[in-house]
C-alpha positions in Angstrom: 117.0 -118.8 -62.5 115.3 -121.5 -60.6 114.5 -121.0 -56.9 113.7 -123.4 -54.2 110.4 -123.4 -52.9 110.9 -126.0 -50.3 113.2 -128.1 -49.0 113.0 -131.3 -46.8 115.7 -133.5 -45.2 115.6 -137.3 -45.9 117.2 -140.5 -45.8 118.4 -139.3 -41.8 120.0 -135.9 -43.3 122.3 -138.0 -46.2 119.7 -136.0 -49.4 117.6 -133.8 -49.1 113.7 -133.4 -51.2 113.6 -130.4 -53.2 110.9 -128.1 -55.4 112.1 -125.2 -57.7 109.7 -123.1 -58.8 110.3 -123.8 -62.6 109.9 -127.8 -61.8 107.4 -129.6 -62.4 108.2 -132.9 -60.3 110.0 -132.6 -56.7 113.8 -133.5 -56.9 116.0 -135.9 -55.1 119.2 -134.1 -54.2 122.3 -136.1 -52.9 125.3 -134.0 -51.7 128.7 -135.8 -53.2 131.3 -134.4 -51.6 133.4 -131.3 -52.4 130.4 -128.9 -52.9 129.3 -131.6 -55.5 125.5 -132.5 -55.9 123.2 -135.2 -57.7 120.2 -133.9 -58.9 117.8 -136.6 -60.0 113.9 -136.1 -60.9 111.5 -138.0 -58.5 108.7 -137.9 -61.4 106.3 -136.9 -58.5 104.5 -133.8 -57.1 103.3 -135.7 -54.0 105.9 -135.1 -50.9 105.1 -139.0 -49.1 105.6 -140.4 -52.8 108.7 -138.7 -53.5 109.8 -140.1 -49.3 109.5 -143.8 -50.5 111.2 -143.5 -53.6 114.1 -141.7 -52.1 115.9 -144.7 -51.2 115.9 -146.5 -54.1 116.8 -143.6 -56.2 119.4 -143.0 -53.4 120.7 -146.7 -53.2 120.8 -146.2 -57.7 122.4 -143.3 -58.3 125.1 -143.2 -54.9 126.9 -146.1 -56.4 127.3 -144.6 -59.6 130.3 -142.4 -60.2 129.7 -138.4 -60.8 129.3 -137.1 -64.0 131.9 -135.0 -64.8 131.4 -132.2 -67.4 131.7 -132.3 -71.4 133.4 -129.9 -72.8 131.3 -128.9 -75.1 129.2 -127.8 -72.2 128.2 -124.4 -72.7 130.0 -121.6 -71.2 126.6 -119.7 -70.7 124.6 -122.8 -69.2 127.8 -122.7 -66.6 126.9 -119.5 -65.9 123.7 -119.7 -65.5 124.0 -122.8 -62.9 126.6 -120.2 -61.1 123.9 -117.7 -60.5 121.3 -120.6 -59.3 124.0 -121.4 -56.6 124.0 -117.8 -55.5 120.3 -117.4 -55.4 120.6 -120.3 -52.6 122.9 -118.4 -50.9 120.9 -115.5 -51.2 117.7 -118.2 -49.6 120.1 -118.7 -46.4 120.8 -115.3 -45.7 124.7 -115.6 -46.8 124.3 -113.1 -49.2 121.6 -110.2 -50.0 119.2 -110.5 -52.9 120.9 -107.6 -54.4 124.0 -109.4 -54.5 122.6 -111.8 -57.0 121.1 -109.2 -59.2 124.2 -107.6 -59.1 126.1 -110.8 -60.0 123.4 -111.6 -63.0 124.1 -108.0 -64.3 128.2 -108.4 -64.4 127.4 -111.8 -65.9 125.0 -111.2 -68.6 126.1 -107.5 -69.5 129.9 -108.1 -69.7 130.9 -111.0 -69.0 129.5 -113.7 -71.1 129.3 -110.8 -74.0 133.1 -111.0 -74.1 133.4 -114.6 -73.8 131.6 -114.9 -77.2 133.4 -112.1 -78.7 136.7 -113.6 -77.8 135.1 -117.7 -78.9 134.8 -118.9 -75.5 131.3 -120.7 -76.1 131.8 -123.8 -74.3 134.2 -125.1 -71.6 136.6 -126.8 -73.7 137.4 -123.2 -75.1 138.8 -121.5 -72.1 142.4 -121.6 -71.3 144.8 -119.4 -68.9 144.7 -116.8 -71.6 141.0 -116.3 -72.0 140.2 -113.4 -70.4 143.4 -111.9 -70.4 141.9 -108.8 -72.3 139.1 -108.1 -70.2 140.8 -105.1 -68.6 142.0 -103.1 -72.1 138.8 -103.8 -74.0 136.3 -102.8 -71.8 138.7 -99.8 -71.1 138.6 -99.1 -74.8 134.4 -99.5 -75.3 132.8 -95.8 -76.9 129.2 -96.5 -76.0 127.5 -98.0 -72.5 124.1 -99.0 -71.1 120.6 -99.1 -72.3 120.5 -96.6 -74.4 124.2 -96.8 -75.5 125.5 -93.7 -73.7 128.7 -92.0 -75.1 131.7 -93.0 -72.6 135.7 -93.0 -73.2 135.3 -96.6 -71.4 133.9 -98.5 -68.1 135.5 -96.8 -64.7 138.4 -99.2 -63.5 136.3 -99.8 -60.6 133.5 -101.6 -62.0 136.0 -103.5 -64.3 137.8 -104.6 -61.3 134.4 -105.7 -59.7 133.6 -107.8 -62.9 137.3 -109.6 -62.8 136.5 -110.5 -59.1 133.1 -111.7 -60.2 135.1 -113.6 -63.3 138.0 -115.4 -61.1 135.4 -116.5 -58.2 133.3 -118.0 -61.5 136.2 -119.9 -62.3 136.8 -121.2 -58.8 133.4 -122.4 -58.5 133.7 -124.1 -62.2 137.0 -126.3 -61.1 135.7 -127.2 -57.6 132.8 -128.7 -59.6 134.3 -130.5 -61.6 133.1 -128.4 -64.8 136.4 -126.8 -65.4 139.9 -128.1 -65.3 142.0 -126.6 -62.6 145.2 -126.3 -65.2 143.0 -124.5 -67.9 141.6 -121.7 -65.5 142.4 -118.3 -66.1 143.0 -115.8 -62.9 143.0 -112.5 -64.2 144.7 -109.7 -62.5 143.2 -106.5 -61.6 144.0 -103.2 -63.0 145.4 -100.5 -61.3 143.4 -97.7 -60.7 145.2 -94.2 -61.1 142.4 -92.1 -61.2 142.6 -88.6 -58.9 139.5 -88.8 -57.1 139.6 -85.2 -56.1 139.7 -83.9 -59.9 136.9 -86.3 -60.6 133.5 -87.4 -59.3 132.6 -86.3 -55.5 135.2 -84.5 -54.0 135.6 -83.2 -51.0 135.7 -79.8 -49.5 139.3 -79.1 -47.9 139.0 -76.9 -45.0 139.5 -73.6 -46.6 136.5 -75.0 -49.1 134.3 -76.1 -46.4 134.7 -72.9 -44.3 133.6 -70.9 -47.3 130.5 -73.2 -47.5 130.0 -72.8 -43.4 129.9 -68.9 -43.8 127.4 -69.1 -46.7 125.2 -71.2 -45.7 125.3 -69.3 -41.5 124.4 -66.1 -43.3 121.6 -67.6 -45.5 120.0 -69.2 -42.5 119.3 -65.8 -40.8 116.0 -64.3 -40.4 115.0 -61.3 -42.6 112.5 -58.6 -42.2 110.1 -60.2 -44.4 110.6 -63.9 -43.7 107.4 -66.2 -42.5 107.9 -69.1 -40.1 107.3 -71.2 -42.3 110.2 -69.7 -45.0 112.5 -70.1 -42.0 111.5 -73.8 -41.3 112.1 -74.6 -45.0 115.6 -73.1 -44.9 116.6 -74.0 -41.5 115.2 -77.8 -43.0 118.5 -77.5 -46.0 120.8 -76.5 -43.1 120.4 -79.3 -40.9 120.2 -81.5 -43.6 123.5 -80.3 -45.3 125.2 -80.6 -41.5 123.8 -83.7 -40.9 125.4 -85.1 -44.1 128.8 -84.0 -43.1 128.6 -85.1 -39.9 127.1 -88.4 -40.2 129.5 -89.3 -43.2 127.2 -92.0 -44.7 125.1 -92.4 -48.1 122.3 -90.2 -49.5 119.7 -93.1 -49.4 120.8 -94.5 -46.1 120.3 -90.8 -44.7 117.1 -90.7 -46.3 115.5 -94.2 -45.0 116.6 -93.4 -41.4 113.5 -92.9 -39.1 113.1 -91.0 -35.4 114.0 -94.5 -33.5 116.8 -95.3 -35.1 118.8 -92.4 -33.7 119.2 -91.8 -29.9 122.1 -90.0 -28.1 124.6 -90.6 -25.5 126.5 -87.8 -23.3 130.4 -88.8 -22.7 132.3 -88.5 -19.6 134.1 -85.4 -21.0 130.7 -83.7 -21.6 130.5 -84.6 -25.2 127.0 -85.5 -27.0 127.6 -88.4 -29.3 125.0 -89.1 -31.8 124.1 -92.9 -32.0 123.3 -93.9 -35.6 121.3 -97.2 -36.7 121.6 -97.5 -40.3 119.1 -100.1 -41.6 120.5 -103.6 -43.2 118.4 -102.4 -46.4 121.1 -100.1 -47.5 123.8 -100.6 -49.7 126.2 -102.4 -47.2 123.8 -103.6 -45.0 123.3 -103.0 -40.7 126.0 -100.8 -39.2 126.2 -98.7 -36.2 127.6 -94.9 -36.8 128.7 -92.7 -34.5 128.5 -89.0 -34.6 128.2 -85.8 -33.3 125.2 -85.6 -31.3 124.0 -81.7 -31.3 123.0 -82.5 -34.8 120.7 -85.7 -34.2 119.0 -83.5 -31.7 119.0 -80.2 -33.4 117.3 -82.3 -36.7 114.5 -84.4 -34.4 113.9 -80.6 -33.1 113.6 -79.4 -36.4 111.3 -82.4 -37.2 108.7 -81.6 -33.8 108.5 -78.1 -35.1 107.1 -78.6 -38.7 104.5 -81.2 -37.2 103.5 -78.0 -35.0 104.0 -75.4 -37.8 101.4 -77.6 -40.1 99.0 -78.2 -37.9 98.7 -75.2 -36.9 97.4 -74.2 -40.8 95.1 -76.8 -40.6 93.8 -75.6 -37.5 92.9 -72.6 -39.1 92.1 -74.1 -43.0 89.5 -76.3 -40.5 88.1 -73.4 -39.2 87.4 -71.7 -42.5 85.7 -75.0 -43.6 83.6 -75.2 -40.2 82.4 -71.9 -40.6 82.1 -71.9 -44.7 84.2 -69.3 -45.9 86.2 -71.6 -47.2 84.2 -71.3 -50.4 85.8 -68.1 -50.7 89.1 -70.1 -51.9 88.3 -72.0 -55.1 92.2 -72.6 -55.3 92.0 -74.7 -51.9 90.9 -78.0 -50.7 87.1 -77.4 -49.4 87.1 -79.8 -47.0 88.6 -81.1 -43.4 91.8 -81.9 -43.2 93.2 -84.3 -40.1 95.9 -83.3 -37.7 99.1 -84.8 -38.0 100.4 -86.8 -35.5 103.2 -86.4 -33.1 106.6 -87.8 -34.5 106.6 -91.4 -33.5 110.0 -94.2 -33.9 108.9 -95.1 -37.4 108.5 -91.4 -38.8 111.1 -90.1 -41.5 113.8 -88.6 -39.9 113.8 -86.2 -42.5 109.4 -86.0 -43.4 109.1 -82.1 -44.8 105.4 -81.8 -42.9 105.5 -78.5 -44.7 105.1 -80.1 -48.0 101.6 -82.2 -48.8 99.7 -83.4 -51.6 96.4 -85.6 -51.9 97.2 -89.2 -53.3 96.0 -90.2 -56.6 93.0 -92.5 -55.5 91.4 -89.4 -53.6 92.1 -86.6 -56.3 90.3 -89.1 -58.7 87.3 -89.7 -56.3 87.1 -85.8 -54.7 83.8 -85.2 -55.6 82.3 -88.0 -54.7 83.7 -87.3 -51.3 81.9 -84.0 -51.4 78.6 -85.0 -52.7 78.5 -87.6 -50.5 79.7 -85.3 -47.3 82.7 -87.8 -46.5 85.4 -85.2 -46.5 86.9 -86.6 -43.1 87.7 -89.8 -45.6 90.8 -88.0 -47.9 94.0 -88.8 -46.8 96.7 -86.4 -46.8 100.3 -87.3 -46.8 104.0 -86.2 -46.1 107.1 -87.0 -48.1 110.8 -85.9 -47.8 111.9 -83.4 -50.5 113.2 -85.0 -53.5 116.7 -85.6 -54.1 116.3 -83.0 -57.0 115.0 -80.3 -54.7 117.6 -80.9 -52.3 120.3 -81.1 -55.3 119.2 -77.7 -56.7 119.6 -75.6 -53.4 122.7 -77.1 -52.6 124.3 -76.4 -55.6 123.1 -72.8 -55.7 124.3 -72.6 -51.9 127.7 -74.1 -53.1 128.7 -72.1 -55.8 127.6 -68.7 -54.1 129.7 -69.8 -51.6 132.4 -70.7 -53.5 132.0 -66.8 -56.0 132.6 -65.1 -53.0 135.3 -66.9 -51.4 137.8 -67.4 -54.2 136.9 -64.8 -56.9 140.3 -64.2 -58.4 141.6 -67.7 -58.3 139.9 -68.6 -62.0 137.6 -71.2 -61.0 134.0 -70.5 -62.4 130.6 -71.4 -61.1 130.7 -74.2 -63.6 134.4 -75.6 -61.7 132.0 -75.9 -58.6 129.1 -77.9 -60.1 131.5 -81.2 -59.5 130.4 -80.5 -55.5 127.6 -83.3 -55.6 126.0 -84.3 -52.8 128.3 -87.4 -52.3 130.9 -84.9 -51.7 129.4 -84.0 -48.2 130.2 -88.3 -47.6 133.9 -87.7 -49.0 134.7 -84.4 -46.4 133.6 -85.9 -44.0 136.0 -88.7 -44.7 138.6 -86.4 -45.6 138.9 -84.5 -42.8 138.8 -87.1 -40.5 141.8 -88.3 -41.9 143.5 -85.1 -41.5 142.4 -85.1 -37.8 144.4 -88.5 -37.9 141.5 -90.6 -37.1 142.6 -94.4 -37.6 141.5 -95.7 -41.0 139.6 -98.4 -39.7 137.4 -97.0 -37.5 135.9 -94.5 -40.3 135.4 -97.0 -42.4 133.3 -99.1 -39.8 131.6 -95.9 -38.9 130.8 -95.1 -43.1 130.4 -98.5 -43.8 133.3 -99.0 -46.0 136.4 -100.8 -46.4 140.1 -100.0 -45.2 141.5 -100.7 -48.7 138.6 -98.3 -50.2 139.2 -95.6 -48.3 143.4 -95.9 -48.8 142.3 -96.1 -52.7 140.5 -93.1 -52.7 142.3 -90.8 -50.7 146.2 -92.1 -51.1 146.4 -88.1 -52.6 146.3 -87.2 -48.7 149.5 -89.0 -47.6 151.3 -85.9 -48.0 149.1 -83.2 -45.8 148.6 -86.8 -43.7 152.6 -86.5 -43.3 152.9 -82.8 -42.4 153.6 -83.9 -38.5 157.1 -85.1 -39.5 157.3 -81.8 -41.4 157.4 -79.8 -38.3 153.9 -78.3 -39.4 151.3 -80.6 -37.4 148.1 -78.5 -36.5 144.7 -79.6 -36.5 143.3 -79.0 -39.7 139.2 -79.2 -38.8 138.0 -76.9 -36.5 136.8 -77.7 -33.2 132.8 -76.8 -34.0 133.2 -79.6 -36.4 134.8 -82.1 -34.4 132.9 -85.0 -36.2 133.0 -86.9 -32.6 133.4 -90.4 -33.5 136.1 -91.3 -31.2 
């Protein structure tokens, strides 16, 4: 997929000079009309050259009706000049890179594989019943992926996403001129019946989530033979799990945020909202979230105290080196370690300064550092605990809750493995439509879409209804009022 790497007006704005990276001369390209372009070779690498024979390649080729498309031209190479126009609009900033990768992957995975399987090779072979299949055969397909993973067929989601990928091909082949507007297909979506809370992620309903409170309050508690650090660790899964809830958004988006991008804001009615800035690297790009703020400050408190709890061991691991008992330790590092700093606006939200290891580079060159007395030189780090680490403990956290709380209702440890950590996303979702919250304003807050969110949780309507039943309470309670509004 060819990219431009540079681009120069000419002729007063009417073309414009152009140098893809898989080019070996520059190229002269004339805009048509109607998203239409000329693309003609300028047999030059030299930018003042390829300026004077603008015009006369200009004056040539303007005069000159546009070549419309064979069709015998190649279903693939269509493609293929598809994805080239979305890497430009990936150069502009009107879509993100990932969009196009995401685009290529639909395309070359599914999309064209079908085509040939059905004999749609080259333009002249598609008609309005081309795709009309798409849906019921990749419903139907056994195996998946790389390393063809059993499966009973592709989610209806991701089908969905290719047909909306495959019509907006189409539209982009007839306003170029490629395709001919009466022999396009528009394929309709299918419809997605799939009960969301029987399947992936699900949410905790209140009586679920209060079972999960309780559990995870009494596992928090001190104990007779617990260390501060032990405490810190724990208290580190707690805040994390509440944050989750209350924050509503994705695992990685959680995970990128850093100290500056939260800050908080007290209300007139005395309420602390939390004031989330969720970086334009995540999935659906910049959004502000709102949330409740005890827990942005209780998890930046959290954060101050590890920095103090882990300095404070190498305070003393520095002594024992300063006054060379640490020899003693054969297990330990032998040298100086260096403080770590005070949390700053680009630290981890959620660093784990409890948790270190020595980079690669300086394990590989530790004794040089000692012969050569240059101990002060290793670098330490601090990382985050891995999504596995976190997965494991909440899980185990989960299904004792979940043993205790409803031990007779034949639901096994195993029934509560489908808790993932997603499912902390989808409560917090869910119960802020049972606390009547509008539907748009969570899904500006979780960055997602109205229609989404009515998709996924349509199996509410019915508690969502229970006002006109004469049974309207509030089904959340107040200490976790998720303070969005």
């Amino acid at each position: 997929m060819p990219k431009i790497q540079f681009k120069e007006e000419t002729l007063n704005g009417r073309a414009f000079i152009i140098g893809y990276a898989d080019r070996e001369y520059l190229t002269l390209r004339i805009p048509r009309g109607d998203k239409k372009y000329s693309n003609i070779s300028l047999g030059t690498t030299d930018i003042k050259i390829a300026h004077d024979k603008a015009l006369d390649v200009y004056a040539s080729t303007i005069n000159q009706p546009l070549r419309s498309r064979n069709r015998k031209f190649l279903f693939a190479t269509a493609c293929k000049e598809f994805l080239e126009w979305k890497e430009e609009q990936a150069q502009i900033g009107e879509i993100k890179e990932s969009a196009v990768r995401t685009y290529a992957q639909r395309i070359h995975q599914r999309i064209i594989p079908y085509a040939k399987l059905t004999g749609v090779n080259s333009i002249g072979d598609i008609c309005k019943e081309s795709f009309g299949n798409y849906g019921f055969h990749y419903r139907k397909v056994e195996t998946k992926g790389k390393w063809n993973t059993a499966t009973s067929g592709l989610s209806v989601a991701t089908i969905n996403s290719d047909l909306t990928t495959l019509n907006e091909l189409m539209r982009w082949m007839v306003e170029r001129n490629i395709l001919d507007a009466t022999s396009s297909p528009k394929v309709k979506k299918l419809r997605d019946r799939k009960e969301y809370k029987e399947d992936a992620n699900p949410a905790f309903m209140p009586d679920e989530w209060d079972a999960v409170k309780s559990q995870l309050m009494e596992w928090v508690q001190k104990r007779d033979d617990d260390d501060e650090l032990t405490l810190w660790r724990r208290r580190w899964m707690f805040n994390w799990i509440f944050f989750m809830y209350h924050f509503g958004g994705r695992y990685h988006e959680a995970m990128r945020l850093r100290v500056g991008d939260l800050s908080t804001k007290r209300m007139p009615d005395g309420r602390l909202k939390g004031i989330i800035e969720v970086s334009s690297a995540t999935k659906m790009g910049r959004r502000i979230a709102v949330m409740n703020g005890y827990w942005v400050n209780s998890v930046k408190s959290h954060l101050n105290k590890g920095v103090k709890l882990r300095n404070q061991i190498i305070e003393e691991h520095n002594e024992l080196v300063e006054s060379g008992e640490i020899k003693k330790y054969r297990w330990r590092f032998q040298g100086r370690i260096p403080l770590l700093p005070k949390p700053e606006k680009d630290t981890l939200l959620f660093l784990n300064p409890i948790f270190h290891t020595i980079n690669k580079e300086d394990k590989r060159n530790m004794r040089r550092f000692e012969a050569e007395e240059k101990l002060d030189e290793v670098r330490w780090k601090t990382s985050p605990y891995s999504s596995e680490q976190i997965r494991k403990k909440y899980q185990s956290l989960v299904e004792a809750a979940m043993v205790f709380k409803f031990p007779r209702d034949g639901r096994t440890p195993t029934d509560f493995r489908k808790f993932t950590l997603h499912s902390l996303r989808s409560t917090h979702i869910t119960h802020q439509l049972l606390n009547g919250v509008r539907i748009r304003l969570i899904a500006d807050n979780v960055g997602n879409s109205e229609a989404e969110i009515e998709r996924t949780y349509y199996r509410l309507n019915n508690l969502l209804n229970i006002e006109e039943l004469g049974m309207h309470r509030k089904l959340v309670k107040p200490e976790d009022e998720l303070n969005i509004v």
